[in-house]
ZATIPA-326872 format. One record per residue (C-alpha): residue in three letters; residue number from 1; x, y, z. Coordinates in Angstrom, 3 decimals. Layout:
BEGIN
 type seq       c1       c2       c3
  ALA NUM        X        Y        Z
...
This chain:
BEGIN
 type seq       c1       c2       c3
  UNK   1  348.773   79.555  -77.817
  UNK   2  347.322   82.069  -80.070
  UNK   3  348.264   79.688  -83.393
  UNK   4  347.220   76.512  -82.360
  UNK   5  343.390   75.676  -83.133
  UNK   6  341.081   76.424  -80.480
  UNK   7  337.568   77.106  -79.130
  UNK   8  337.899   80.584  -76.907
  UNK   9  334.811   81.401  -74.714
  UNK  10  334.723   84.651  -73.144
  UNK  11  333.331   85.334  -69.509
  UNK  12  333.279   87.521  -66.464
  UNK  13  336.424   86.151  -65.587
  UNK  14  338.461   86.323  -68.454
  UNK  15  339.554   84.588  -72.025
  UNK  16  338.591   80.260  -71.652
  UNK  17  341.077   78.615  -74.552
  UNK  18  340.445   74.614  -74.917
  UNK  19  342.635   73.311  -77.669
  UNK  20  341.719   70.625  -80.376
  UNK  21  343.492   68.127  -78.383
  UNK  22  341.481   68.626  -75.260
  UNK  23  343.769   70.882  -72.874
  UNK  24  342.211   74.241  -71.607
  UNK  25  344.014   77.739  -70.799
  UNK  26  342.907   80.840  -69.049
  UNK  27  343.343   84.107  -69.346
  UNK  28  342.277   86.151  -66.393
  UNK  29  341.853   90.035  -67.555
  UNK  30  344.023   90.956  -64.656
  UNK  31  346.663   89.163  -66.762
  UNK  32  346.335   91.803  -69.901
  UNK  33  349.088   94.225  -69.536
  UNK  34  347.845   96.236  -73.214
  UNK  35  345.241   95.670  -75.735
  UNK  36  346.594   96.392  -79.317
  UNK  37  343.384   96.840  -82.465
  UNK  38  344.654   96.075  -85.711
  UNK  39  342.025   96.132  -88.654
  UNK  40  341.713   92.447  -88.069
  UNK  41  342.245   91.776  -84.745
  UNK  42  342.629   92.271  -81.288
  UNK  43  345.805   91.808  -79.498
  UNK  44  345.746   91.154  -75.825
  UNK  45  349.585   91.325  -74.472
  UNK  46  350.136   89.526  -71.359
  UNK  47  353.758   90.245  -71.065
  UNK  48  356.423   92.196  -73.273
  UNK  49  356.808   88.492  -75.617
  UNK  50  353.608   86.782  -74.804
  UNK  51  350.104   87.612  -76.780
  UNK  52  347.038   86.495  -77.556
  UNK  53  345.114   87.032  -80.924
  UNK  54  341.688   87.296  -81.115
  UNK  55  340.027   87.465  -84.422
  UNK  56  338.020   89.762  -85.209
  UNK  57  336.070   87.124  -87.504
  UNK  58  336.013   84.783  -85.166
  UNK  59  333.332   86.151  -83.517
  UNK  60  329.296   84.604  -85.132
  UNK  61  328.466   88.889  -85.890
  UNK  62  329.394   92.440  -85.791
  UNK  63  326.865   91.991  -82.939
  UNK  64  328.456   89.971  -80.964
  UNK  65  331.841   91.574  -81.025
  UNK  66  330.437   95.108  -80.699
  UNK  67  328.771   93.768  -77.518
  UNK  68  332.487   92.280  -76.756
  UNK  69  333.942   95.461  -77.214
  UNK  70  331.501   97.463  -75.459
  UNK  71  330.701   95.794  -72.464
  UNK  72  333.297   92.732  -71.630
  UNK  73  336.536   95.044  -72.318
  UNK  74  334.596   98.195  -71.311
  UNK  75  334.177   96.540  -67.829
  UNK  76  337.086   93.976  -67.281
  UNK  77  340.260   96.517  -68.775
  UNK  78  340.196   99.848  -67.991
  UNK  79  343.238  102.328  -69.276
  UNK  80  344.931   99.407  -70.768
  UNK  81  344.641  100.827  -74.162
């Protein structure tokens, strides 16, 4: 999931993947076992072999992610750090 091309919205309920050929994926937050910061990413484990990748760039500004950091992962994952 996290190398095929894809449009990834982000909402109350979690991490909305729809792929270039059309299917969608969801990632609820309760599904994020640890979040993993690398200096280009953020890695959302769902299991011990399963992860997501979330670019850092992928996000339209430094606005926009801080405000992703601060108040989606802030609110929806607590001590998962």
């Amino acid at each position: 999931m996290s190398i095929l091309s894809k449009t990834v919205e982000i909402n109350k309920n979690g991490l909305s993947c729809t792929f270039d050929d059309g299917r969608t994926e969801s990632i609820a937050w309760k599904r994020i076992t640890h979040i993993r910061y690398t200096s280009t990413d953020i890695i959302f484990h769902l299991s011990n072999y399963i992860f997501f990748i979330l670019p850092y760039n992928s996000f339209k500004s430094n606005d926009d992610l801080e405000y992703f950091l601060k108040n989606f992962l802030a609110l929806n994952i607590q001590n998962k750090k």
